[in-house]
PDBQT receptor file of N, H, CA, C and O in Angstrom, charges set to zero:
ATOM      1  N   UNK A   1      74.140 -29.673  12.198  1.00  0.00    +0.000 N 
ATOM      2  CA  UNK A   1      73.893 -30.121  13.543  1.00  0.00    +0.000 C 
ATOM      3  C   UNK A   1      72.456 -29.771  13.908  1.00  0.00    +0.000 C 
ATOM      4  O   UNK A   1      72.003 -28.644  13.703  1.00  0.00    +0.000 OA
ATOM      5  N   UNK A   2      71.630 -30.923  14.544  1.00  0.00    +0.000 N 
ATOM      6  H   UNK A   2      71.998 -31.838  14.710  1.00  0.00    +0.000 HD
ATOM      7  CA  UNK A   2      70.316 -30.038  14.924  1.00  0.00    +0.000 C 
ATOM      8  C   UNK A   2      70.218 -30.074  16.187  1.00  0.00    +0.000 C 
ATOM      9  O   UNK A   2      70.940 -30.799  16.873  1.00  0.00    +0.000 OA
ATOM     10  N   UNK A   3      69.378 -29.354  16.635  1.00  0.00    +0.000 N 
ATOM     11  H   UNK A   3      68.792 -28.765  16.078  1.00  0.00    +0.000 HD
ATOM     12  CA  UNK A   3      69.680 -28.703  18.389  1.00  0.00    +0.000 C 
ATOM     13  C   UNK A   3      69.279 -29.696  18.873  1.00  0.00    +0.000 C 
ATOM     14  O   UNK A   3      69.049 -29.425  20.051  1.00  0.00    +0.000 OA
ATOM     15  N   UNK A   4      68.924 -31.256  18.575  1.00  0.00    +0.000 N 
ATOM     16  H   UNK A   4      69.111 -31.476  17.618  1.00  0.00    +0.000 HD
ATOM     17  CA  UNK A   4      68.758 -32.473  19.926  1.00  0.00    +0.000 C 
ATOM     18  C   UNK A   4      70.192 -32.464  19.636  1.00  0.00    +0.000 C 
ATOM     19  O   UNK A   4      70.654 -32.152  20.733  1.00  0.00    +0.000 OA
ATOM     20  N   UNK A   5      71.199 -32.614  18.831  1.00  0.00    +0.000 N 
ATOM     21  H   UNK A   5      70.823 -32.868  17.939  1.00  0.00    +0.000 HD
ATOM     22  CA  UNK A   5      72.527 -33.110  19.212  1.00  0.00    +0.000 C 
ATOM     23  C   UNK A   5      73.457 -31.893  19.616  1.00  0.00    +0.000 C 
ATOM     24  O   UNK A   5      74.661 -32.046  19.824  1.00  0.00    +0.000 OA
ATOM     25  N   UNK A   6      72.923 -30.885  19.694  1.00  0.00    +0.000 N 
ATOM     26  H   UNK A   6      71.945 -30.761  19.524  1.00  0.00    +0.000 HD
ATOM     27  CA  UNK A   6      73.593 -29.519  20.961  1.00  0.00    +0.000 C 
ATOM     28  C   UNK A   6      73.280 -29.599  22.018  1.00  0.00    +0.000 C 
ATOM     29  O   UNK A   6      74.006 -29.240  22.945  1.00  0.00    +0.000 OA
ATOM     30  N   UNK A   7      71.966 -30.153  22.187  1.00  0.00    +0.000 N 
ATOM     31  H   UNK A   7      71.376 -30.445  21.434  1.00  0.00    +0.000 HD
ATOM     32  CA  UNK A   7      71.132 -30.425  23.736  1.00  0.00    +0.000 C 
ATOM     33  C   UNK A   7      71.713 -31.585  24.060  1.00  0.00    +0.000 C 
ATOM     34  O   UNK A   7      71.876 -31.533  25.279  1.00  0.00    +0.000 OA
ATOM     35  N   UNK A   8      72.029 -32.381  23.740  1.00  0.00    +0.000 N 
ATOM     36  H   UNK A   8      71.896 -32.424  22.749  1.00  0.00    +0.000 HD
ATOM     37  CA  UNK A   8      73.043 -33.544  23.746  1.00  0.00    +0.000 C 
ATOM     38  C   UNK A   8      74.619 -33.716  24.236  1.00  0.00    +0.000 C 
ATOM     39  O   UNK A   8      75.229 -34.503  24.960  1.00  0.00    +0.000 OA
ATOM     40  N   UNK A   9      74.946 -32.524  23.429  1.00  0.00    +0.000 N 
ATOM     41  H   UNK A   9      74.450 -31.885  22.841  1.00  0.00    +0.000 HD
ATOM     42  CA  UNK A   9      76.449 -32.215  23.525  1.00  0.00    +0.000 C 
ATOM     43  C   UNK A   9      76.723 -31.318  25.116  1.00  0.00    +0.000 C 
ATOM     44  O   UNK A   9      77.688 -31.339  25.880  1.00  0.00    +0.000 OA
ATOM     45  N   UNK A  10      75.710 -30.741  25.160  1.00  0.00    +0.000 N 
ATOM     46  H   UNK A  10      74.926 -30.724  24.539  1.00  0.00    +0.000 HD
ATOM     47  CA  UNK A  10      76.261 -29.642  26.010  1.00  0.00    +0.000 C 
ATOM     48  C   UNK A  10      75.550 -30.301  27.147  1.00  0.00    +0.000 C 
ATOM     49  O   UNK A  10      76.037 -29.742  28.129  1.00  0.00    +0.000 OA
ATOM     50  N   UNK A  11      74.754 -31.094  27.536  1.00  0.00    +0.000 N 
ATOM     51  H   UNK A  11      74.357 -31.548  26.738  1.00  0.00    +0.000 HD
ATOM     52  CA  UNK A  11      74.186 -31.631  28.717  1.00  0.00    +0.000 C 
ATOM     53  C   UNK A  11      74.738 -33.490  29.114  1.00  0.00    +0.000 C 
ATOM     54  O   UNK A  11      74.994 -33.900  30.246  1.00  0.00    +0.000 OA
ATOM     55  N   UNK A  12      74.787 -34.211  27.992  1.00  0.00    +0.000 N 
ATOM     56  H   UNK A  12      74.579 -33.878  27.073  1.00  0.00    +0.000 HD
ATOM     57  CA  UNK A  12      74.796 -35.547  28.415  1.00  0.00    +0.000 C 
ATOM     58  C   UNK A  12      75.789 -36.425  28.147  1.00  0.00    +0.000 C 
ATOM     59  O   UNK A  12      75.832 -37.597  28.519  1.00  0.00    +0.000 OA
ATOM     60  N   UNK A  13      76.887 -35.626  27.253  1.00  0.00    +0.000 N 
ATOM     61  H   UNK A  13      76.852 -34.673  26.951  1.00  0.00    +0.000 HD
ATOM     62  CA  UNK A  13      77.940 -36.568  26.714  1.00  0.00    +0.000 C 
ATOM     63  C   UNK A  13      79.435 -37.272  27.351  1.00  0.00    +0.000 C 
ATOM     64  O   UNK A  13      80.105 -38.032  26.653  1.00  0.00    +0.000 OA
ATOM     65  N   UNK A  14      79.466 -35.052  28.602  1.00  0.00    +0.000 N 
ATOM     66  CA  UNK A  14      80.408 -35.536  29.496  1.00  0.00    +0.000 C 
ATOM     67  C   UNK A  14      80.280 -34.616  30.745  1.00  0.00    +0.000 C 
ATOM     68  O   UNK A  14      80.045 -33.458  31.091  1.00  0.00    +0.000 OA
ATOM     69  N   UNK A  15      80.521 -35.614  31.111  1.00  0.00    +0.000 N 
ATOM     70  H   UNK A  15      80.712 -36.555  30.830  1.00  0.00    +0.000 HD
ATOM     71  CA  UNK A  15      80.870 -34.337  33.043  1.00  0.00    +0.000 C 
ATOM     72  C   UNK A  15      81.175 -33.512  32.570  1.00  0.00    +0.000 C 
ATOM     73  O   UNK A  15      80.364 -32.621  32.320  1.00  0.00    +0.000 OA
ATOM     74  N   UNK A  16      82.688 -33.397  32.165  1.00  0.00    +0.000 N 
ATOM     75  H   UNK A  16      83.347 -34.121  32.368  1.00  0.00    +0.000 HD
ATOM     76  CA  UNK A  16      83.141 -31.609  31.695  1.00  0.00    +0.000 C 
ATOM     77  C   UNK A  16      83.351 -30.949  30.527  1.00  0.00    +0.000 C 
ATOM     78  O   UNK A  16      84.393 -30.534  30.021  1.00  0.00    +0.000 OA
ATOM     79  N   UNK A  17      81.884 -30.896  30.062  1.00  0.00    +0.000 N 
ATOM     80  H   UNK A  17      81.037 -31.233  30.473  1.00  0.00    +0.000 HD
ATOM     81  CA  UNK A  17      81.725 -30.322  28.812  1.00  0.00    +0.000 C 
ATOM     82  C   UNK A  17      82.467 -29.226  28.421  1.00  0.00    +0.000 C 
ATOM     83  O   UNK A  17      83.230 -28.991  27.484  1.00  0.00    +0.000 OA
ATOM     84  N   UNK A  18      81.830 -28.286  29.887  1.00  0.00    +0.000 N 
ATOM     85  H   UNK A  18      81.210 -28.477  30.649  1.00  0.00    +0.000 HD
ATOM     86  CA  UNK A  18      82.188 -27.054  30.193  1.00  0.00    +0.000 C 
ATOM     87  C   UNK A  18      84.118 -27.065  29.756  1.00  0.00    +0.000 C 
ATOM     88  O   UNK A  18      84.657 -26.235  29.024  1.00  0.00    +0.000 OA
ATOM     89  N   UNK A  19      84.871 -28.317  30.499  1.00  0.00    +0.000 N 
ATOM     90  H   UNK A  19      84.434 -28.991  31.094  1.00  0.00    +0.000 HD
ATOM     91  CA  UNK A  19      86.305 -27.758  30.058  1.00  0.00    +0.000 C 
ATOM     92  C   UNK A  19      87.039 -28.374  29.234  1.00  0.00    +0.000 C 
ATOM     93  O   UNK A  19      88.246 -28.532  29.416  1.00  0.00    +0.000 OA
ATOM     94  N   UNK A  20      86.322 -28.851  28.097  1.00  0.00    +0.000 N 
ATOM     95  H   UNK A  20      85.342 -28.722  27.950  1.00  0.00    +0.000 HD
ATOM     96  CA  UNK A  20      86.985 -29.468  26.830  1.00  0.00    +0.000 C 
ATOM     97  C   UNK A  20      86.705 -28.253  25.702  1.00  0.00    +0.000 C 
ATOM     98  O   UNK A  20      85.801 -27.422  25.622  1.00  0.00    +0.000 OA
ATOM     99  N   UNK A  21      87.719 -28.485  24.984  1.00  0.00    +0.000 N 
ATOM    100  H   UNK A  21      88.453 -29.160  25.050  1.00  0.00    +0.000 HD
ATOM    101  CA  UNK A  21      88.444 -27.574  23.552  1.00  0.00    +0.000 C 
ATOM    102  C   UNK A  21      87.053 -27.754  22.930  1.00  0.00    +0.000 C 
ATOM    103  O   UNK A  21      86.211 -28.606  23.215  1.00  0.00    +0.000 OA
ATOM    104  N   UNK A  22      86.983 -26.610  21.870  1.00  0.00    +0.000 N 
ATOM    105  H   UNK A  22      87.667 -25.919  21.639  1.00  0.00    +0.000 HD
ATOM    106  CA  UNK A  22      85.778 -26.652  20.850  1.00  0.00    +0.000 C 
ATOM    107  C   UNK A  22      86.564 -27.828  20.028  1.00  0.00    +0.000 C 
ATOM    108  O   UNK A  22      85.663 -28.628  19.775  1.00  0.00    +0.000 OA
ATOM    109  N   UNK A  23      87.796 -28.354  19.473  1.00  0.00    +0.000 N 
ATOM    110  H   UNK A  23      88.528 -27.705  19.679  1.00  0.00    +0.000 HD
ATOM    111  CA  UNK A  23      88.186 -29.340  18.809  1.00  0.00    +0.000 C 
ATOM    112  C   UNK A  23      87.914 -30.218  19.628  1.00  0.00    +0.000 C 
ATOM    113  O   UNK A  23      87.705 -31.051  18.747  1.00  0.00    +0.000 OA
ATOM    114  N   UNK A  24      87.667 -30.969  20.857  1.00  0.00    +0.000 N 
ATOM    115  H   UNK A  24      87.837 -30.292  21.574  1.00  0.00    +0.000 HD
ATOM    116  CA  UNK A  24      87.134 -31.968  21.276  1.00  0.00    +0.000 C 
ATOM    117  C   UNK A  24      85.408 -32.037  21.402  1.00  0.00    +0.000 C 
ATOM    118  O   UNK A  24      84.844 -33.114  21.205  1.00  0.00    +0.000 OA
ATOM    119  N   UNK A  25      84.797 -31.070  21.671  1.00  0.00    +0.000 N 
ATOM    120  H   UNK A  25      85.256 -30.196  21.831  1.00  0.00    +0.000 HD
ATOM    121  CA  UNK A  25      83.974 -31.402  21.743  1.00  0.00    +0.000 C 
ATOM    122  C   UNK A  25      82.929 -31.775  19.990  1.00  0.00    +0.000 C 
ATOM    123  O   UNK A  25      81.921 -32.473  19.876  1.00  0.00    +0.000 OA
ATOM    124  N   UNK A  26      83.633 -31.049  18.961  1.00  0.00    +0.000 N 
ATOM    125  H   UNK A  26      84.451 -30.482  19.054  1.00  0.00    +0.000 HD
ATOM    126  CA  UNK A  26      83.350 -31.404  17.586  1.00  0.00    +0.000 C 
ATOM    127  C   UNK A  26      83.733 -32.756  17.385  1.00  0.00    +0.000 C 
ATOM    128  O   UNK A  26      83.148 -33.516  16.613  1.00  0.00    +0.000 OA
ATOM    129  N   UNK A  27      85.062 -33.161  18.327  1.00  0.00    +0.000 N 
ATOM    130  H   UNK A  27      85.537 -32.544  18.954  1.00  0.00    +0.000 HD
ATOM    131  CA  UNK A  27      85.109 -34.500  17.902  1.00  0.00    +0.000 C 
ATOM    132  C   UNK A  27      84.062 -35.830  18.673  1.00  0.00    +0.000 C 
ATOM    133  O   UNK A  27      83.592 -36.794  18.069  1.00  0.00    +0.000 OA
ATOM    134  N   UNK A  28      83.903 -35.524  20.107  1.00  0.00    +0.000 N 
ATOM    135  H   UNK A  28      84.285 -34.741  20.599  1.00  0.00    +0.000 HD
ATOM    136  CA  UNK A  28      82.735 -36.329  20.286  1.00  0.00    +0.000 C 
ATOM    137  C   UNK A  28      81.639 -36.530  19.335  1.00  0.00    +0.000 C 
ATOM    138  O   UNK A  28      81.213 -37.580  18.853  1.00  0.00    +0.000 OA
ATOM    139  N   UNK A  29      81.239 -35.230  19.148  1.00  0.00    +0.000 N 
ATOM    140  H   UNK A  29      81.584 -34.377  19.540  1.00  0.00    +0.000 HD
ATOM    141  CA  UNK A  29      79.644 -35.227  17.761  1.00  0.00    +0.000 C 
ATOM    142  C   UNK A  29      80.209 -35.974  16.667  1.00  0.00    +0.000 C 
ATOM    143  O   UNK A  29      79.633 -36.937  16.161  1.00  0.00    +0.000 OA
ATOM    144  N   UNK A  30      81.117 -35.623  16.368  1.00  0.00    +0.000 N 
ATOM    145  H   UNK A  30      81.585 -34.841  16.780  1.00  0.00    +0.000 HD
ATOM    146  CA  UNK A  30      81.293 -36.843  15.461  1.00  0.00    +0.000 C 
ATOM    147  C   UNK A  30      81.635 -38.139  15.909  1.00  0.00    +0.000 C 
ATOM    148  O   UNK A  30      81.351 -38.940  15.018  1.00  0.00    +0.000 OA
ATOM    149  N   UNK A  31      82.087 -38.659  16.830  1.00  0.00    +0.000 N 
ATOM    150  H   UNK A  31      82.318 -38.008  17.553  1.00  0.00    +0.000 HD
ATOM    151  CA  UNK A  31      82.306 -39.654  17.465  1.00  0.00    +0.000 C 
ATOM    152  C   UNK A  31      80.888 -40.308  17.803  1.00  0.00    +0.000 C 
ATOM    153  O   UNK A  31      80.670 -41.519  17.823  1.00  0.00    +0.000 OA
ATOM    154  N   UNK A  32      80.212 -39.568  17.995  1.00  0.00    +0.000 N 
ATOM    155  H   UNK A  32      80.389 -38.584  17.978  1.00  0.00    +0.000 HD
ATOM    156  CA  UNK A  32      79.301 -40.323  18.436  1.00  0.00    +0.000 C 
ATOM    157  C   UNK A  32      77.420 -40.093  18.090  1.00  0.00    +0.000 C 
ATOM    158  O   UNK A  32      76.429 -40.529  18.674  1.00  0.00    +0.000 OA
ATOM    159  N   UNK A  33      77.564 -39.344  17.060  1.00  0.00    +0.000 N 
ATOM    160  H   UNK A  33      78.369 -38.990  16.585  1.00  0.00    +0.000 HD
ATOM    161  CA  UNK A  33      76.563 -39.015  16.148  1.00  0.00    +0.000 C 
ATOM    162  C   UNK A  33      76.714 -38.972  14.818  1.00  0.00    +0.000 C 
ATOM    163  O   UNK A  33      75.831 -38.790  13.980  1.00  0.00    +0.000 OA
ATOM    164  N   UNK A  34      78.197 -39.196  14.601  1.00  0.00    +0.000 N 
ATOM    165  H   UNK A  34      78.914 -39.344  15.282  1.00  0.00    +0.000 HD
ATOM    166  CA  UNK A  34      78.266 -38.970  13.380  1.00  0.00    +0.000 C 
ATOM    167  C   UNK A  34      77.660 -37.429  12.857  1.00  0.00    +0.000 C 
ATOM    168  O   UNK A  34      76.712 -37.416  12.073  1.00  0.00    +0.000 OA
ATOM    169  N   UNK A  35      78.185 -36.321  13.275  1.00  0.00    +0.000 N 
ATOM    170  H   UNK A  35      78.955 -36.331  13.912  1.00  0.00    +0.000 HD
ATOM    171  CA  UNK A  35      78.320 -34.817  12.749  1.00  0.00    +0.000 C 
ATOM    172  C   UNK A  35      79.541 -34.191  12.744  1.00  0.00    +0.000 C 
ATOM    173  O   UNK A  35      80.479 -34.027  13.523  1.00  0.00    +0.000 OA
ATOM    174  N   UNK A  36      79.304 -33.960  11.874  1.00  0.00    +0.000 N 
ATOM    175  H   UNK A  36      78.541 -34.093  11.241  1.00  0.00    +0.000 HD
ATOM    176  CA  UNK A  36      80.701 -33.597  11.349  1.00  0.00    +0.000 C 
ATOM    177  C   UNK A  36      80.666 -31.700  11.535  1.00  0.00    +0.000 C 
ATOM    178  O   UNK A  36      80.367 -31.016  10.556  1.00  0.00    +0.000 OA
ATOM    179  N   UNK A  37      80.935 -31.184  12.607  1.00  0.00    +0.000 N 
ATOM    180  H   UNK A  37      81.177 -31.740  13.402  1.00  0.00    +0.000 HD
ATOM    181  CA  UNK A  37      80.981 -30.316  12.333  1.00  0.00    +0.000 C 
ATOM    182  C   UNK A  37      82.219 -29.388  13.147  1.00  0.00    +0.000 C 
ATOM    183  O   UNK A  37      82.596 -29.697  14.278  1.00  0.00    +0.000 OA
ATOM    184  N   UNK A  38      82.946 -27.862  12.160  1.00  0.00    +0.000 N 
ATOM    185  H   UNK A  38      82.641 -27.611  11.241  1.00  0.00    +0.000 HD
ATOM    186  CA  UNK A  38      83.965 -27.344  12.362  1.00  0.00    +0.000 C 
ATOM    187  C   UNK A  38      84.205 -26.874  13.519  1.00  0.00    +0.000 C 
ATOM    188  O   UNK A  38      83.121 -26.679  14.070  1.00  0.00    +0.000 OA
ATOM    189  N   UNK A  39      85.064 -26.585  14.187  1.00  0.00    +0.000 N 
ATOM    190  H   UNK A  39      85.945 -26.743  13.740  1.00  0.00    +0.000 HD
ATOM    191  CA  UNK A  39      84.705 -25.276  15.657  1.00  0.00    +0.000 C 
ATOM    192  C   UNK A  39      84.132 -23.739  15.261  1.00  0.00    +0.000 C 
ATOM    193  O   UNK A  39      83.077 -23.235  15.648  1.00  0.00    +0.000 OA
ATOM    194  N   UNK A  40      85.098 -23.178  14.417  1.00  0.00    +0.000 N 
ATOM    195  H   UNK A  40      85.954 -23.587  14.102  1.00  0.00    +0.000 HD
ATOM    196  CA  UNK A  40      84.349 -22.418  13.853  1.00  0.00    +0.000 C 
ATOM    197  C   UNK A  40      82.713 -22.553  14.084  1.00  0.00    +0.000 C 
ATOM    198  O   UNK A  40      82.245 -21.869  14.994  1.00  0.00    +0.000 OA
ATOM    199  N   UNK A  41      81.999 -23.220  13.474  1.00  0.00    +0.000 N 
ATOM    200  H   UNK A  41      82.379 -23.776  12.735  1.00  0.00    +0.000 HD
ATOM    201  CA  UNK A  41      80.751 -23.203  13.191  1.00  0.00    +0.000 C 
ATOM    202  C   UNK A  41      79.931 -23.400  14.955  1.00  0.00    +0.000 C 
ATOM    203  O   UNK A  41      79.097 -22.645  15.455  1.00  0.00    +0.000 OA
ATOM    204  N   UNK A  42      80.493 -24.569  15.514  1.00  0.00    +0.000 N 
ATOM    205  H   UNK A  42      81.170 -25.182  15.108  1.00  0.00    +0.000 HD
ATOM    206  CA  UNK A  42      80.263 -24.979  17.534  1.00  0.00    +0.000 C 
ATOM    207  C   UNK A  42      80.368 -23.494  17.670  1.00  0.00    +0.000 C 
ATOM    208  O   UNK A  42      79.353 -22.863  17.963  1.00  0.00    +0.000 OA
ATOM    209  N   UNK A  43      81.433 -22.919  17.495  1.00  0.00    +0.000 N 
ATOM    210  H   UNK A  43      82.258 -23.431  17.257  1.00  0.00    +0.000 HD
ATOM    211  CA  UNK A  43      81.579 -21.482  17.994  1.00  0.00    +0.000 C 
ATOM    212  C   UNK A  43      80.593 -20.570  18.117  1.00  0.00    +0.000 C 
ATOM    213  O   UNK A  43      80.373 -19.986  19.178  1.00  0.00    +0.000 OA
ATOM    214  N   UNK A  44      79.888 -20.370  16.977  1.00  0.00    +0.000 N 
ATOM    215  H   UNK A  44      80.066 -20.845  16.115  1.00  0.00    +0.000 HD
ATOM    216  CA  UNK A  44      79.325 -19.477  16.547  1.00  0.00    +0.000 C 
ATOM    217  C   UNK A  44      77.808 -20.152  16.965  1.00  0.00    +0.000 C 
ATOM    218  O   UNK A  44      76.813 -19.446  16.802  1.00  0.00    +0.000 OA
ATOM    219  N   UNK A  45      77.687 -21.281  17.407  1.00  0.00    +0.000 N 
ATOM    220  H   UNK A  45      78.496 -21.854  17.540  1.00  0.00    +0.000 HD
ATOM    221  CA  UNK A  45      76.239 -21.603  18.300  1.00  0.00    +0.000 C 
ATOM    222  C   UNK A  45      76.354 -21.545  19.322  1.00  0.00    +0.000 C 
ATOM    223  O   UNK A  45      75.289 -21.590  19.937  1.00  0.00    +0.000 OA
ATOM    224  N   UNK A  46      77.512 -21.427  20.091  1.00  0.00    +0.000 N 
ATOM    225  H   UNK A  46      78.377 -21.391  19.591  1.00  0.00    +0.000 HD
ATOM    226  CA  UNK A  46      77.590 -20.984  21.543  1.00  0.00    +0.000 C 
ATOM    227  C   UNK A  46      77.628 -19.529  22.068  1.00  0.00    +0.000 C 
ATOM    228  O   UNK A  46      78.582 -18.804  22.352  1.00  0.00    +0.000 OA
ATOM    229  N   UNK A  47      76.388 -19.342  22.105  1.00  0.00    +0.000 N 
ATOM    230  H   UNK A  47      75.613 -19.931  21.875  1.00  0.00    +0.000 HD
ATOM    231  CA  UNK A  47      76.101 -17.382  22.428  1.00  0.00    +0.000 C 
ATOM    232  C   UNK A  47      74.922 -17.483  23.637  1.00  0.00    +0.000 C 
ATOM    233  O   UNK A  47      74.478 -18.426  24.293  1.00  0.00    +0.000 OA
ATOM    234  N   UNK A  48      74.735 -16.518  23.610  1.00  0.00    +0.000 N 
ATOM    235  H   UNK A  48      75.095 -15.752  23.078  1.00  0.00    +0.000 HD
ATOM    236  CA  UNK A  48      73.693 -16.158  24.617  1.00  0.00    +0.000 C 
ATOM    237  C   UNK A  48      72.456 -16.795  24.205  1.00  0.00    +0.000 C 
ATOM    238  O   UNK A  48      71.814 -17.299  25.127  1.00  0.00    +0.000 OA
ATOM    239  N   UNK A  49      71.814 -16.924  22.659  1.00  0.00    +0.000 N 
ATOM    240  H   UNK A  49      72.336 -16.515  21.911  1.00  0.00    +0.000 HD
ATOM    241  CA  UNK A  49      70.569 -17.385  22.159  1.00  0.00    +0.000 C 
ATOM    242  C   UNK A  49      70.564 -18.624  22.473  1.00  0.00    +0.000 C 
ATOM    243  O   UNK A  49      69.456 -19.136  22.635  1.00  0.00    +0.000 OA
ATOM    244  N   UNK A  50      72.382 -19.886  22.741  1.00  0.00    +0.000 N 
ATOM    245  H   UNK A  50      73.281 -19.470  22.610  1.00  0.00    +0.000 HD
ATOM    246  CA  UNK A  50      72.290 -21.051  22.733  1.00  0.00    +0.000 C 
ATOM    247  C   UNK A  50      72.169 -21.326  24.498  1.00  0.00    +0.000 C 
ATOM    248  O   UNK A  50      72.156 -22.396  25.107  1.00  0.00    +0.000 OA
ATOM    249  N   UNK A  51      72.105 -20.183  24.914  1.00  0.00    +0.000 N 
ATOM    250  H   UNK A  51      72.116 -19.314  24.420  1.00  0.00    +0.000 HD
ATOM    251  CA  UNK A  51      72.112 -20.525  26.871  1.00  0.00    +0.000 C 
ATOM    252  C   UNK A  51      70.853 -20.144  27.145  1.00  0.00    +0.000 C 
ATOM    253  O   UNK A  51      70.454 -20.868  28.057  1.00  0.00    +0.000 OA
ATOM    254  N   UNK A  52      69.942 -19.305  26.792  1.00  0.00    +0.000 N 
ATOM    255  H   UNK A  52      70.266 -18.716  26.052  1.00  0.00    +0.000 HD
ATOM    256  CA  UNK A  52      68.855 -19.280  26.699  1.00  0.00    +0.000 C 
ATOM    257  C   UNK A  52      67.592 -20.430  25.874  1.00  0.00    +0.000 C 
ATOM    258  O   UNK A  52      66.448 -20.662  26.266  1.00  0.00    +0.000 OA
ATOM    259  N   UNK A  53      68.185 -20.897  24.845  1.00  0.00    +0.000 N 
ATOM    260  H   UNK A  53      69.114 -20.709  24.527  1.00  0.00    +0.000 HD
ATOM    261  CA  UNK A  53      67.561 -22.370  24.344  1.00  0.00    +0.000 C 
ATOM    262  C   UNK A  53      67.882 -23.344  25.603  1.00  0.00    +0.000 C 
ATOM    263  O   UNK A  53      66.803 -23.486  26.180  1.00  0.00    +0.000 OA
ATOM    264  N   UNK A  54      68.497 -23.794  26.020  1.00  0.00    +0.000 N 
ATOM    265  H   UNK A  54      69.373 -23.679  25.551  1.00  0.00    +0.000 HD
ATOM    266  CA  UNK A  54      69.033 -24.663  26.819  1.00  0.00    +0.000 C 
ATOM    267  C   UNK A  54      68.291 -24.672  27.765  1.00  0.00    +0.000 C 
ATOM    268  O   UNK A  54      67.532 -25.602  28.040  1.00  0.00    +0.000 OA
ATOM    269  N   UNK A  55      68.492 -22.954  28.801  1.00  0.00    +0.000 N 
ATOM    270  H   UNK A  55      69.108 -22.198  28.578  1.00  0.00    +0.000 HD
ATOM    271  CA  UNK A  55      67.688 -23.020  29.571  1.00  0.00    +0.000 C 
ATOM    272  C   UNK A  55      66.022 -23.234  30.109  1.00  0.00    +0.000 C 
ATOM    273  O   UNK A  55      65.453 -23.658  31.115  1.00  0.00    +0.000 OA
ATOM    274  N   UNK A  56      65.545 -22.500  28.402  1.00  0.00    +0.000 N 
ATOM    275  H   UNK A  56      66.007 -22.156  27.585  1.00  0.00    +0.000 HD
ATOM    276  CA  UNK A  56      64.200 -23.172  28.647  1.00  0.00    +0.000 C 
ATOM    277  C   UNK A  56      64.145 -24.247  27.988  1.00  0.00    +0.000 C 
ATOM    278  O   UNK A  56      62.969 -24.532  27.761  1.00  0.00    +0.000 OA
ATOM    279  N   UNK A  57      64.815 -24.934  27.599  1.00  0.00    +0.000 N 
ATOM    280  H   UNK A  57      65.770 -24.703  27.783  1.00  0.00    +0.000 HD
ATOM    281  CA  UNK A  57      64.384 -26.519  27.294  1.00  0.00    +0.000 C 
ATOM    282  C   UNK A  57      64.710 -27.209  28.999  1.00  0.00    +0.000 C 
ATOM    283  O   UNK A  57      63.821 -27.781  29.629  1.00  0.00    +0.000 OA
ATOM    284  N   UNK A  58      65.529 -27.098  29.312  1.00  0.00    +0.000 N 
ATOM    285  H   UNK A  58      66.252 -26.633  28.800  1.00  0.00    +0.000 HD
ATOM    286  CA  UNK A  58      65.849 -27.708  30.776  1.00  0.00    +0.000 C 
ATOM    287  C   UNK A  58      64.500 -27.421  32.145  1.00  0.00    +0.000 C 
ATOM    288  O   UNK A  58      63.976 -28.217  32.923  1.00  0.00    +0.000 OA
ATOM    289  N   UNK A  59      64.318 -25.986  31.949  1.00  0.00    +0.000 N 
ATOM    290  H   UNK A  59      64.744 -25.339  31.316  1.00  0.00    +0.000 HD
ATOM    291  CA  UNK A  59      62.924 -25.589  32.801  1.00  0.00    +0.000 C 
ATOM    292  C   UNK A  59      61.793 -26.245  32.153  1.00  0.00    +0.000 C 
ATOM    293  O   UNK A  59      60.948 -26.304  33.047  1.00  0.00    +0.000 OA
ATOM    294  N   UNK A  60      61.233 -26.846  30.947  1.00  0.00    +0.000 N 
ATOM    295  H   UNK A  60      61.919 -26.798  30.221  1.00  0.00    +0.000 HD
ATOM    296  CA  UNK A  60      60.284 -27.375  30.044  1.00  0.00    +0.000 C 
ATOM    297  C   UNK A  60      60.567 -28.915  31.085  1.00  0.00    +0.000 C 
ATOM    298  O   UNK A  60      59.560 -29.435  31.567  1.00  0.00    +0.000 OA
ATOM    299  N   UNK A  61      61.866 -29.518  31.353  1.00  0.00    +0.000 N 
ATOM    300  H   UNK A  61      62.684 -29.096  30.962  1.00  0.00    +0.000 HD
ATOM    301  CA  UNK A  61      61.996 -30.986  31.394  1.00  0.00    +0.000 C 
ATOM    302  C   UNK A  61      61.853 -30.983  32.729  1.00  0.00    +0.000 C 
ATOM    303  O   UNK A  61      61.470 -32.109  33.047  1.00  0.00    +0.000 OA
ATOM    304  N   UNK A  62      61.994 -30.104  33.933  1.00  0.00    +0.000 N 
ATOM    305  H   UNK A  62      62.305 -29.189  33.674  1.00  0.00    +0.000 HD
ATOM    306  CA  UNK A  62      61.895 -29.920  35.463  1.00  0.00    +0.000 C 
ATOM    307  C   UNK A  62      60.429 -29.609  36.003  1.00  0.00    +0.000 C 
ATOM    308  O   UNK A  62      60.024 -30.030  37.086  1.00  0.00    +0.000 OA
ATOM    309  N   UNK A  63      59.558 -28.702  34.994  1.00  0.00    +0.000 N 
ATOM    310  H   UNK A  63      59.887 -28.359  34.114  1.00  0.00    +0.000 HD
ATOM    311  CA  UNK A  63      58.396 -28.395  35.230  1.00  0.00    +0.000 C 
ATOM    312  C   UNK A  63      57.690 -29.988  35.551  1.00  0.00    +0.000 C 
ATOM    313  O   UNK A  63      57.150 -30.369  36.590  1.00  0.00    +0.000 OA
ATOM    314  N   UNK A  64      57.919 -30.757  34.231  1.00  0.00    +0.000 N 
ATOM    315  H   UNK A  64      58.358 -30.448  33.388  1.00  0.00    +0.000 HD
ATOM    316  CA  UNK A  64      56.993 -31.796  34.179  1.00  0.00    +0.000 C 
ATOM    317  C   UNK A  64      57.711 -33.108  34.853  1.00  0.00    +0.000 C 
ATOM    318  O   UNK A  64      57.099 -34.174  34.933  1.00  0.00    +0.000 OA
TER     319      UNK A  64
């Protein structure tokens, strides 16, 4: 997975990202990027390092 299709997933795919299953939201990426990837693995990119990427990519897109 590369982080445009996490920045993707977690901001533009659905209203409630926030309250869908790690098995749904692996299945959108694949649904609709074609990535194939486990929960397990979604899991383990959703931490503090992936809310902090986010956030300064989002402050990067508001600045300008």
């Amino acid at each position: 997975m590369k982080p445009e299709d996490f920045i993707a997933l977690c901001a533009f795919y659905h209203e409630e990202t926030g309250m869908k299953s790690l098995g749904q939201l692996c299945a959108t990426l694949y649904d609709i990027k074609n990535v194939n990837v486990t929960e397990e693995a979604l899991h383990q990119r959703s931490n503090q390092q992936a809310v902090t990427f986010l956030k300064t990519i989002f402050n990067c897109i508001f600045q300008k």
